[in-house]
N, C-alpha and C positions, 0 to 999 in steps of 0.2 A: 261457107262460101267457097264454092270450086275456083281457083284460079287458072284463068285460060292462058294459050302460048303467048296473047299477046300483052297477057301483063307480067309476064317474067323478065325481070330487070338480069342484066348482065351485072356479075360482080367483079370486077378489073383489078381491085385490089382483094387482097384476101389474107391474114394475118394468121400464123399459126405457129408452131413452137411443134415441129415432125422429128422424131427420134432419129439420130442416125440409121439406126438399125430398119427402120421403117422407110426411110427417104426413099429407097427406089418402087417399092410399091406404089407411094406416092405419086412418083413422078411418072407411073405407066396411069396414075388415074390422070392428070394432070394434063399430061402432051394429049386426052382429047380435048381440051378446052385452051387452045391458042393465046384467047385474051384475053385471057385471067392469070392476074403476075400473084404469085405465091410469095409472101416473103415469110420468109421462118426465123421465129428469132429466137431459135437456137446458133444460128450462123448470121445471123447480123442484124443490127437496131430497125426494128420498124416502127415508122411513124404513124401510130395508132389515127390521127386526126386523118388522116387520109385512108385509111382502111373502110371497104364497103363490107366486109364480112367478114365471122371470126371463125374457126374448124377449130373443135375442140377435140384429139383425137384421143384416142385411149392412153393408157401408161400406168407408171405404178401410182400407189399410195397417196396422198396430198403427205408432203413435209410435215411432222408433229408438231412443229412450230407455226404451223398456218393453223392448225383444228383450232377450232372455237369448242373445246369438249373434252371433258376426259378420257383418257387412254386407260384402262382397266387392264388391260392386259399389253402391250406394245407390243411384244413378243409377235403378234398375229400382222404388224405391219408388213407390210413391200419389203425386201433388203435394200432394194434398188431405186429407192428413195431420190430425186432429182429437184433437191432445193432452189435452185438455181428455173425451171422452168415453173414452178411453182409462183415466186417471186414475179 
């Protein structure tokens, strides 16, 4: 089913967890879209019940303590592992 322009909802809230190192690319995709507030919760608590959408963006690894699976080898993980956004 094609959705047309008039059924495209605005997302005003938008939850995501943006790397430092990524935030400014971010924010030149971002400043075209005015009224969509970004909250990143790498930099501060977002209140998921209010959030319209989620951006899952790239990064390392998932944490070895999140995998639901054996590690055969770990050696082959991310070094830069980010327990913390994982969580």
């Amino acid at each position: 089913m094609a959705v047309g322009k008039s059924q495209i909802r605005p997302m005003p809230n938008l939850a995501t967890w943006i790397r430092q190192k990524d935030a400014k690319s971010f924010r030149t995709i971002f400043a075209k879209h005015p009224d969509t507030k970004v909250w990143n919760a790498r930099t501060r608590n977002v209140p998921l019940d209010e959030m319209d959408g989620l951006l899952l963006s790239g990064g390392s690894d998932i944490s070895p303590e999140f995998l639901r699976q054996d590690i055969p080898d770990p050696s082959v993980l991310d070094k830069q592992i980010d327990s913390e956004r994982d969580r």
